[in-house]
Every structure is written in C-alpha cells, then in structure tokens.
ROSE-4610 file (N, C-alpha, C; in Angstrom, 1 decimal, always signed):
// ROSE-4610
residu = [X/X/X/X/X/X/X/X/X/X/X/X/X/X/X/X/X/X/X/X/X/X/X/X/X/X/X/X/X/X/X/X/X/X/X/X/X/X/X/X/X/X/X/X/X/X/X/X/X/X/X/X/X/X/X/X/X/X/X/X/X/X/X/X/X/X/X/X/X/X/X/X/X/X/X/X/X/X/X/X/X/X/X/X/X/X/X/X/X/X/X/X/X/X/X/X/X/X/X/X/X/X/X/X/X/X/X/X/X/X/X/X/X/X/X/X/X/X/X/X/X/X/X/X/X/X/X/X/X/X/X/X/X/X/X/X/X/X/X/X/X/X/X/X/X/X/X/X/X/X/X/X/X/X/X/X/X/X/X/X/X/X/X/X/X/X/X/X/X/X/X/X/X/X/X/X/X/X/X/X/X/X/X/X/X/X/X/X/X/X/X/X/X/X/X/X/X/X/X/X/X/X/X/X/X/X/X/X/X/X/X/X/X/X/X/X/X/X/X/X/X/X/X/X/X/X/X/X/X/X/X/X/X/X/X/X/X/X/X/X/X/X/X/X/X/X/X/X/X/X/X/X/X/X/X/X/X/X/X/X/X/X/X/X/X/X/X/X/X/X/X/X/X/X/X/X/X/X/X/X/X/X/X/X/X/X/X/X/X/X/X/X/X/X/X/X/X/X/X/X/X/X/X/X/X/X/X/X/X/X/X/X/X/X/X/X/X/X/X/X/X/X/X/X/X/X/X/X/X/X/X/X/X/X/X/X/X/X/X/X/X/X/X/X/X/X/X/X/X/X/X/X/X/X/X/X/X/X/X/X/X/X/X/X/X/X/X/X/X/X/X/X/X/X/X/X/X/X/X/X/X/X/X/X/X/X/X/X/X/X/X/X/X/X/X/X/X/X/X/X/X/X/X/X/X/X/X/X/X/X/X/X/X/X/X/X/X/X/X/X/X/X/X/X/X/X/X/X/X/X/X/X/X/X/X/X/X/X/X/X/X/X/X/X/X/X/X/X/X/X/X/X/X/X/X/X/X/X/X/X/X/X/X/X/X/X/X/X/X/X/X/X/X/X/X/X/X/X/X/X/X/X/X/X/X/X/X/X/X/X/X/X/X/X/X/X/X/X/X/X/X]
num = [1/1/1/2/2/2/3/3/3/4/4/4/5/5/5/6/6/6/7/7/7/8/8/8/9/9/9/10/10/10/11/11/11/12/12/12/13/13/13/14/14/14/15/15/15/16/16/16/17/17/17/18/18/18/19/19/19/20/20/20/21/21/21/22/22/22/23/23/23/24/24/24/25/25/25/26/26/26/27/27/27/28/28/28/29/29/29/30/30/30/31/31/31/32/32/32/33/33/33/34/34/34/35/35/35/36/36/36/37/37/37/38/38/38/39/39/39/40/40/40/41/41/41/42/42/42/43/43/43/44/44/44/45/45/45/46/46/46/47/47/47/48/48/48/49/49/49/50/50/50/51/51/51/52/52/52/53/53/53/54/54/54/55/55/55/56/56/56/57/57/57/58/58/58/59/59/59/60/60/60/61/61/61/62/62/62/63/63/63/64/64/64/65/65/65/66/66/66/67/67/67/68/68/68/69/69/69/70/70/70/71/71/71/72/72/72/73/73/73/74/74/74/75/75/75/76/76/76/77/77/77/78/78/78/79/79/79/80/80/80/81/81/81/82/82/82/83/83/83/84/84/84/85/85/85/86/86/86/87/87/87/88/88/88/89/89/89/90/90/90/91/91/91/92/92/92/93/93/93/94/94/94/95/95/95/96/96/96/97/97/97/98/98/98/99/99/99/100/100/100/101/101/101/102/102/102/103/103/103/104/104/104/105/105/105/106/106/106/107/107/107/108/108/108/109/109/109/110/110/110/111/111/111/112/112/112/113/113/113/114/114/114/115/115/115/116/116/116/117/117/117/118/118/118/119/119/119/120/120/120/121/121/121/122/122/122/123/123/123/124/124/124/125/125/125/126/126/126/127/127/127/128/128/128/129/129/129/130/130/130/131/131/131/132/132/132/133/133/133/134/134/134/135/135/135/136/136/136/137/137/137/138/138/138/139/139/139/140/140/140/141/141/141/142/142/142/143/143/143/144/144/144/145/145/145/146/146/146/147/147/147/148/148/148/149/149/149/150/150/150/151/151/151/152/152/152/153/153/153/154/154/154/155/155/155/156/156/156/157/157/157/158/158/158/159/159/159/160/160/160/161/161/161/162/162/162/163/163/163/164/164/164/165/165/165/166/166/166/167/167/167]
x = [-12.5/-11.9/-11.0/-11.3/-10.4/-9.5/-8.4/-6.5/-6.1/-5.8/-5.6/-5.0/-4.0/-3.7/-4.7/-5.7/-6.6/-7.7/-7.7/-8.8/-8.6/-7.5/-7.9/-8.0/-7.4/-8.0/-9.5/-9.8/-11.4/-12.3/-11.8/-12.2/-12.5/-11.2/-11.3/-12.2/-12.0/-13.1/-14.7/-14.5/-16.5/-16.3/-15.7/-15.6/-16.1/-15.3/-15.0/-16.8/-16.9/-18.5/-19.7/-19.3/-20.3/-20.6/-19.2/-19.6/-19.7/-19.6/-19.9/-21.6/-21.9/-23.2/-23.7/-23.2/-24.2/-24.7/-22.9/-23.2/-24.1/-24.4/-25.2/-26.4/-26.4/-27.9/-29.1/-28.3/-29.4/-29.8/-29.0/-29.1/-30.0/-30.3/-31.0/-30.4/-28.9/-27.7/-27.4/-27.8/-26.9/-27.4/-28.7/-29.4/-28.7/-28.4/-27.8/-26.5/-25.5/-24.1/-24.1/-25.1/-25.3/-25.1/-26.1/-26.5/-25.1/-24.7/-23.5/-22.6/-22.0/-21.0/-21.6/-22.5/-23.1/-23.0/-23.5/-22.7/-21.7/-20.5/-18.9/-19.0/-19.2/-19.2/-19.3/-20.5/-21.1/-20.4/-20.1/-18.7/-17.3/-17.2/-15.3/-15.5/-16.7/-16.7/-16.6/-17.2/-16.1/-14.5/-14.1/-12.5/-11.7/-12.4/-12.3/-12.2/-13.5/-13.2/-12.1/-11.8/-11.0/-9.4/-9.1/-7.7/-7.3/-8.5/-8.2/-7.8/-8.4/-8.7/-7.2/-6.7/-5.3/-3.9/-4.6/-3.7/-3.4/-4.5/-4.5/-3.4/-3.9/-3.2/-1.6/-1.5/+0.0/+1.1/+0.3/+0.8/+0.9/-0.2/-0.2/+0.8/+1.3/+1.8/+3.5/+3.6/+5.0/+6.1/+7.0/+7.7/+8.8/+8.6/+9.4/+10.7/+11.3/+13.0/+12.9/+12.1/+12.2/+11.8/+10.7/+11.1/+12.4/+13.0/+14.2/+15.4/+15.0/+16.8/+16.7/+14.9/+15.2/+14.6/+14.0/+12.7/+12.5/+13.5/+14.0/+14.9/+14.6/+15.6/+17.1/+17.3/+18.6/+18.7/+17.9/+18.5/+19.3/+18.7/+19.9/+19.0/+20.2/+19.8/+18.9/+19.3/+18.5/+17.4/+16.3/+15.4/+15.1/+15.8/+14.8/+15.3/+15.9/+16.0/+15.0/+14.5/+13.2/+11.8/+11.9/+10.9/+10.6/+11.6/+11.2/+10.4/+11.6/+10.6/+9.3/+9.3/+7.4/+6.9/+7.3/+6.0/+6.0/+7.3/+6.8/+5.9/+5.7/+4.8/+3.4/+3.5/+2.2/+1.0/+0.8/-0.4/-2.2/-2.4/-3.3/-3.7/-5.0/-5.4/-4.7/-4.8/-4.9/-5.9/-6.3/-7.8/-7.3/-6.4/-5.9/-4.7/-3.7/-2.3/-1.8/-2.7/-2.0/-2.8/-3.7/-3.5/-3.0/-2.3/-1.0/+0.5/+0.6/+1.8/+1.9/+0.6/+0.4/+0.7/+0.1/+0.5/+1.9/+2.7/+4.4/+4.9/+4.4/+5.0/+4.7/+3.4/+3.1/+3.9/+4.5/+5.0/+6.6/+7.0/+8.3/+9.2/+8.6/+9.5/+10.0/+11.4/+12.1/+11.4/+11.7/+11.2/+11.4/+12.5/+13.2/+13.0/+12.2/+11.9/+10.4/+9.5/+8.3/+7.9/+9.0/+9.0/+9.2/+10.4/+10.8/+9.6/+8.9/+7.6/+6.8/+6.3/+5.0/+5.6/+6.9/+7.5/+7.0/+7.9/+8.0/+6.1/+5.7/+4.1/+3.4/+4.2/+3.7/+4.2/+5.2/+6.1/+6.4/+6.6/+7.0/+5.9/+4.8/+4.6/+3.9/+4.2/+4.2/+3.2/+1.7/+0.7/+0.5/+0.9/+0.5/+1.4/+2.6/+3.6/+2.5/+1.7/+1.5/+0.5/+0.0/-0.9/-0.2/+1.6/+1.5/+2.8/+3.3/+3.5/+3.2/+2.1/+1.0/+0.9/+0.4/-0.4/+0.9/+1.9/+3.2/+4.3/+4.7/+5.4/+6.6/+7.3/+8.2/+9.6/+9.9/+10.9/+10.7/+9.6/+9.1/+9.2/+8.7/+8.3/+9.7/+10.6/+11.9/+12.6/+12.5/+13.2/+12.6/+11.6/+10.7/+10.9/+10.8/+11.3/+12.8/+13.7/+15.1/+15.4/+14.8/+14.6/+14.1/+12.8/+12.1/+12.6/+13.3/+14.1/+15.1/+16.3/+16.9/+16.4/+15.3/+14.3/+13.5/+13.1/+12.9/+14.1/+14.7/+15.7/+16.4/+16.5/+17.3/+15.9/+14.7/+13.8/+14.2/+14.4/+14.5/+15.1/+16.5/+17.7/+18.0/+17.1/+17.3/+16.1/+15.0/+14.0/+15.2/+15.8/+16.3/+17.5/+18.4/+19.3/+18.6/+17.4/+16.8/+16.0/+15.6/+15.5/+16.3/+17.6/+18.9/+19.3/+19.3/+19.6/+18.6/+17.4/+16.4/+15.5/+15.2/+14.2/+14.6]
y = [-18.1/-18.7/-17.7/-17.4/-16.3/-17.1/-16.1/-16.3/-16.8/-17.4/-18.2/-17.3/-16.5/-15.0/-14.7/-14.5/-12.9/-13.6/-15.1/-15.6/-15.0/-15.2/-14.9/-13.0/-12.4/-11.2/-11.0/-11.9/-11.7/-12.1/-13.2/-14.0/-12.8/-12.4/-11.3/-10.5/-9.4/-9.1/-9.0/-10.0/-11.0/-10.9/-11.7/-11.4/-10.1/-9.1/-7.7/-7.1/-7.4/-6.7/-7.4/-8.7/-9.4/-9.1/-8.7/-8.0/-6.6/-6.1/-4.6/-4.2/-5.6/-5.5/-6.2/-7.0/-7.4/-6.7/-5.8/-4.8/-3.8/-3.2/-2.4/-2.6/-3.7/-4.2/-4.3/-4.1/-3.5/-2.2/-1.1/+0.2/+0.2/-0.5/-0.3/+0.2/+0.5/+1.3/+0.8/-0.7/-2.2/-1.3/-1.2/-0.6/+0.4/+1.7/+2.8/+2.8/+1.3/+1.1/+0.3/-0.3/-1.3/-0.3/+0.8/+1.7/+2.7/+3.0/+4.3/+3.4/+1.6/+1.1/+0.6/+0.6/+0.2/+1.5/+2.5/+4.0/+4.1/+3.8/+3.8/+2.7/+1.9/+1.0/+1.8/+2.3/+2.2/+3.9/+4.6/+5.5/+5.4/+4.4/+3.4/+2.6/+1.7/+0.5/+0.9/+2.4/+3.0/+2.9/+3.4/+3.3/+1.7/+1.1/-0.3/-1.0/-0.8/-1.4/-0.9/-0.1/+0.4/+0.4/+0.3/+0.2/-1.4/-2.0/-3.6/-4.2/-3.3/-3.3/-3.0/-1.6/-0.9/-1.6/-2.7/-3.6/-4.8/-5.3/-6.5/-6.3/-4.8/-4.3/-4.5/-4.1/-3.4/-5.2/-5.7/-7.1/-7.8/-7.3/-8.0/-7.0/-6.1/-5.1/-5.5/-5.0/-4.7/-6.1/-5.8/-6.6/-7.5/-8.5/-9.2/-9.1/-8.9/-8.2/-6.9/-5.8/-4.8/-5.6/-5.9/-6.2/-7.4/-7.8/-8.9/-7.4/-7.1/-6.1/-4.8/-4.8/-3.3/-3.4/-4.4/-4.5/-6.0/-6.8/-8.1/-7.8/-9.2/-9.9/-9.5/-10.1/-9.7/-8.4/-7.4/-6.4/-5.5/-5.8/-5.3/-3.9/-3.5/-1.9/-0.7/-1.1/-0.1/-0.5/-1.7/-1.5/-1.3/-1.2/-0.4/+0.9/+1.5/+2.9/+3.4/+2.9/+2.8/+2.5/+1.6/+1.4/+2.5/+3.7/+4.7/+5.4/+6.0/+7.0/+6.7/+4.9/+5.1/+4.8/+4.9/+4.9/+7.0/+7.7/+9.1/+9.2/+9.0/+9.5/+8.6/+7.7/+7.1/+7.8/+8.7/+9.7/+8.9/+7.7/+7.1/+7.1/+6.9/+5.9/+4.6/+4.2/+3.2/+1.9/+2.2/+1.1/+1.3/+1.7/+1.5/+1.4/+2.1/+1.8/+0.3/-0.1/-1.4/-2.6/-2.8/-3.5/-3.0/-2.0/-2.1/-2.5/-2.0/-3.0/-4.2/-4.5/-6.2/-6.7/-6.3/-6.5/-6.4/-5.4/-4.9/-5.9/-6.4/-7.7/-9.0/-9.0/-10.6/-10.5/-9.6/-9.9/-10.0/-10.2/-10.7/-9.4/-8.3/-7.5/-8.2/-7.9/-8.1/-7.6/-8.6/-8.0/-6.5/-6.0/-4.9/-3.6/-3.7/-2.9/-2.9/-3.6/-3.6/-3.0/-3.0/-2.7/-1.3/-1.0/+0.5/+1.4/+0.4/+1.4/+2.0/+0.6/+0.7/+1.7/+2.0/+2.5/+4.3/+4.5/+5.9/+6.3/+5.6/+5.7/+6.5/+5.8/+6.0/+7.2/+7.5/+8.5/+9.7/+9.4/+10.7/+10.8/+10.7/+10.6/+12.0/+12.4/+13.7/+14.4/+13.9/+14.5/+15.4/+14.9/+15.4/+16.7/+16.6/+17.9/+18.9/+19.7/+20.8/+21.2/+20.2/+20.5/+20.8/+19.9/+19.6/+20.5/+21.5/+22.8/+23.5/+23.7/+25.2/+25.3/+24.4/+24.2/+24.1/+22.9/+22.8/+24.0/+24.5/+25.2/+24.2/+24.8/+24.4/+23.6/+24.4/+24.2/+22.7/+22.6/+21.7/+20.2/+21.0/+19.3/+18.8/+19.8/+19.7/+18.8/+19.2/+18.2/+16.9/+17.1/+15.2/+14.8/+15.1/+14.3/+14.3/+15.0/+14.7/+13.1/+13.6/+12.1/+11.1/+11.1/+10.0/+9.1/+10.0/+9.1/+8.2/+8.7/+7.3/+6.7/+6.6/+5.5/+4.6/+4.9/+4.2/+3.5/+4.1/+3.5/+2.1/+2.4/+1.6/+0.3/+1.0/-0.3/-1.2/-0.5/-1.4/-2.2/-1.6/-2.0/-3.5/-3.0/-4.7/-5.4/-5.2/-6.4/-6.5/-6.3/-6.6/-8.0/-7.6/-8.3/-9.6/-9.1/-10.3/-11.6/-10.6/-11.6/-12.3/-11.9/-12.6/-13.7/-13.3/-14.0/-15.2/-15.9/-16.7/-16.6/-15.9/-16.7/-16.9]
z = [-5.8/-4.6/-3.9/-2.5/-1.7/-1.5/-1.5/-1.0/+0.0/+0.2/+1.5/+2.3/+2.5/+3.1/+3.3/+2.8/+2.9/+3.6/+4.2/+4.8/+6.6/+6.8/+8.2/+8.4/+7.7/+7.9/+7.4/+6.5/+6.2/+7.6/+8.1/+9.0/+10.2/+10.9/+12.1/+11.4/+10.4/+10.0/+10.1/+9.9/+10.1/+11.3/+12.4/+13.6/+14.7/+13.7/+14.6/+14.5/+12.8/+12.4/+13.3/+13.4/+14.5/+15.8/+16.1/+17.7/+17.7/+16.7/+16.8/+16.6/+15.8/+15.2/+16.5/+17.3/+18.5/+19.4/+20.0/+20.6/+20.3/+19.5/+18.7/+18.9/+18.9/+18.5/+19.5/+20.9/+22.3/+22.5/+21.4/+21.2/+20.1/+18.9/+18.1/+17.1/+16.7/+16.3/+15.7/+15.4/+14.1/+12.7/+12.8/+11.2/+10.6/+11.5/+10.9/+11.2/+11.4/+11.4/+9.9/+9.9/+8.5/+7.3/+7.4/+6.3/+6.0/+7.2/+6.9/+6.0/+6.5/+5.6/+4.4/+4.4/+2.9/+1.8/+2.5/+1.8/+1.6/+2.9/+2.1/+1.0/+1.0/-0.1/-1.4/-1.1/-2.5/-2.9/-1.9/-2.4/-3.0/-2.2/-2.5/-3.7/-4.2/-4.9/-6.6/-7.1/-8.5/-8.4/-7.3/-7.2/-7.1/-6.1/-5.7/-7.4/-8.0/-9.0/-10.2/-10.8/-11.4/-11.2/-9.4/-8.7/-8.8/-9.1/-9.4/-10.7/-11.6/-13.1/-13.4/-13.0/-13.1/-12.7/-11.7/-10.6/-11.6/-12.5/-12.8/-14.2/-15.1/-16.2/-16.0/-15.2/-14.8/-14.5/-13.9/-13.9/-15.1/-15.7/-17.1/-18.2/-18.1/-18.6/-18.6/-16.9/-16.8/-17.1/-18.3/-18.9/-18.1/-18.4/-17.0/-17.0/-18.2/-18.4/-17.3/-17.2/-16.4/-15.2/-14.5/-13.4/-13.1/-13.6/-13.1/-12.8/-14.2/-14.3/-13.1/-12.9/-11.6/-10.8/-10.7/-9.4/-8.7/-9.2/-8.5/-7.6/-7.0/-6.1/-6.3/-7.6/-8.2/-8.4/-8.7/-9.1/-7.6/-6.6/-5.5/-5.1/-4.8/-4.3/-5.4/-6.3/-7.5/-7.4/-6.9/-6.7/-5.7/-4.4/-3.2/-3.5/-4.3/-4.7/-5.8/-6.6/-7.5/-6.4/-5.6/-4.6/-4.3/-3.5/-2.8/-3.8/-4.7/-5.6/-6.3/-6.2/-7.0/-6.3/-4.5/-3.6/-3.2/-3.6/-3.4/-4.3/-6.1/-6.5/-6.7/-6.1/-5.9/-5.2/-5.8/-5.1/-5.1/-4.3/-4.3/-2.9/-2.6/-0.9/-0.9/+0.2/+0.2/-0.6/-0.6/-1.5/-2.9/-3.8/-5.1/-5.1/-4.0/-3.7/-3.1/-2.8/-2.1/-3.5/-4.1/-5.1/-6.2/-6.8/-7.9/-6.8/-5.8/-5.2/-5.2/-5.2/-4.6/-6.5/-7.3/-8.5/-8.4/-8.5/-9.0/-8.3/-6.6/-6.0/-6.6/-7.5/-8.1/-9.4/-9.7/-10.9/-10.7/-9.8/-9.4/-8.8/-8.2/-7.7/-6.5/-5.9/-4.4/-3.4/-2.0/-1.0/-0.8/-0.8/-0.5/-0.9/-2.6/-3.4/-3.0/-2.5/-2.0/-0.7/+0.4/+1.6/+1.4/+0.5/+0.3/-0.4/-1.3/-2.1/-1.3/-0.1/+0.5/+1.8/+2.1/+3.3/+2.3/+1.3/+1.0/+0.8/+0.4/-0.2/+1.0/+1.9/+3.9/+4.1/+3.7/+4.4/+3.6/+2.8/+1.2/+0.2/+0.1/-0.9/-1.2/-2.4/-3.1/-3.0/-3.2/-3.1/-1.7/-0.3/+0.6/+0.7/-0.1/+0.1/-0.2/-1.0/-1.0/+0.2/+0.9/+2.1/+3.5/+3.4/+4.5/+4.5/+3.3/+3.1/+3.5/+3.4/+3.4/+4.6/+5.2/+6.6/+7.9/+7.7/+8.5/+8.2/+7.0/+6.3/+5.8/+5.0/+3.6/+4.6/+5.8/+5.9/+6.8/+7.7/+8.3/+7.3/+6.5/+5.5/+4.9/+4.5/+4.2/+4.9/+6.5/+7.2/+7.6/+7.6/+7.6/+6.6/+5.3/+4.1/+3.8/+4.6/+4.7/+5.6/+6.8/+7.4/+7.2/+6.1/+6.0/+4.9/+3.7/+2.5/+3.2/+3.7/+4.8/+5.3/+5.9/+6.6/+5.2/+4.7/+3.1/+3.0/+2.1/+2.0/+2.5/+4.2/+4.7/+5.0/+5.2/+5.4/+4.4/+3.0/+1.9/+1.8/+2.2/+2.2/+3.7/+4.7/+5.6/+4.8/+4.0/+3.7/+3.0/+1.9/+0.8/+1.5/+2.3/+3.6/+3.6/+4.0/+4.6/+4.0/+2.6/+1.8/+1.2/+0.9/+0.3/+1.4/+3.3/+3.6/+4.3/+4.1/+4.6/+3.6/+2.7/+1.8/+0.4]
C-alpha cells in the first residue's frame, strides 16, 4: 500500500508522463522516450534497491537511546550540529541519500537535525570537494563551505525553533 504523502507526488507524476507521452506521440518520439526511461531504470534499479535495503537496516539498527539523546527533538542543538556533519559525509545521489534520511527521520530524529542533514548533504557534502577543488580551486571552495556551514546550521537551528514551537 503507497504512502499517503507519496500519492500526490506519484499522482503529478503520472500526470506529467501522460502529457509528455501525448505530446510525443504526434512525433512518433513516445517509444524512444519510453525506452531511454526504462534504461535509466534498469541502470538506477541495483542502487534503488540496495539504498532501500540500507535505509530499512539502519532504522532497524539505530538504537533509540542514540537517536533520543542526539538526534531528537529533545536533544536540541547537538543534533542540528550532528545533522550537518552526516549530511557533509553523506557521499550519496540522491536516489540512496534521501531514503536513509527518510529512515534517520522515521526513527525519531528532530525536525531540525533532518533539515540540517538534507541542507549540508546539499551544500557541503564531502565527495564533491575534490572536484570542485581542482576544477574551482582550494580557496574558492574554502569560502563557499565557510559560508554554507552557517547556513546549515542555522536552517537547522529555525526547523529546530519551529518545531519546538507548533508541532
């Protein structure tokens, strides 16, 4: 049974492919739009399954004494300070990085510590430093990731606000 969340983005979804595949389809262009996503499929769908497998572990794993004492509600600022750093070394795509969050969030992490992971994951995250080194230079990346930790941070720090104060 799908998520009741994940219905209307499924929904637009189906929607968007419908009229792309309509439009298409006076070009003759539907078949070889069909075939190219059926290939990303079947490129992504080793990862897909394994980042779900990892996602399911990790919920079933991580001890609920640790997330209360550092990745709760309650724990406060130390977990949008932990948020950042395990969204800098979260060196994933998206298609494995957002189901172990969605796990760390089903297992009772804070808003604040979730906003901060998925913020630094966006913004810091470690893997792209040696590309964006080489190619931008050292000192460049220095000062974007000087600025981008405060912005982590403080995202964390208003979800965190905000979930103390309305939910």
């Amino acid at each position: 049974m799908m998520n009741l969340s994940m219905l209307v983005p499924t929904l637009a979804l189906f929607l968007l492919a419908a009229v792309l595949i309509a439009v298409n389809s006076g070009k003759n262009k539907h078949k070889e739009g069909i075939k190219a996503g059926v290939q990303q499929l079947w490129n992504v769908l080793p990862m897909l399954i394994l980042a779900f497998i990892i996602a399911g572990m990790l919920e079933a794993l991580i001890p609920e004494e640790f997330v209360r004492e550092w990745l709760a509600r309650e724990a406060g600022f130390s977990g949008v300070f932990l948020g950042t750093l395990g969204g800098m070394i979260l060196a994933m795509g998206p298609y494995a990085s957002f189901p172990i969050i969605a796990s760390i969030y089903g297992t009772g992490a804070g808003l604040g510590t979730v906003i901060s992971l998925v913020t630094a994951w966006t913004l810091l995250s470690l893997s792209k430093f040696p590309y964006e080194s080489g190619i931008l230079g050292f000192r460049f990346t220095l000062i974007r990731m000087s600025i981008s930790v405060p912005f982590c941070l403080a995202a964390g720090a208003t979800a965190h606000v905000l979930e103390l104060a309305f939910f």
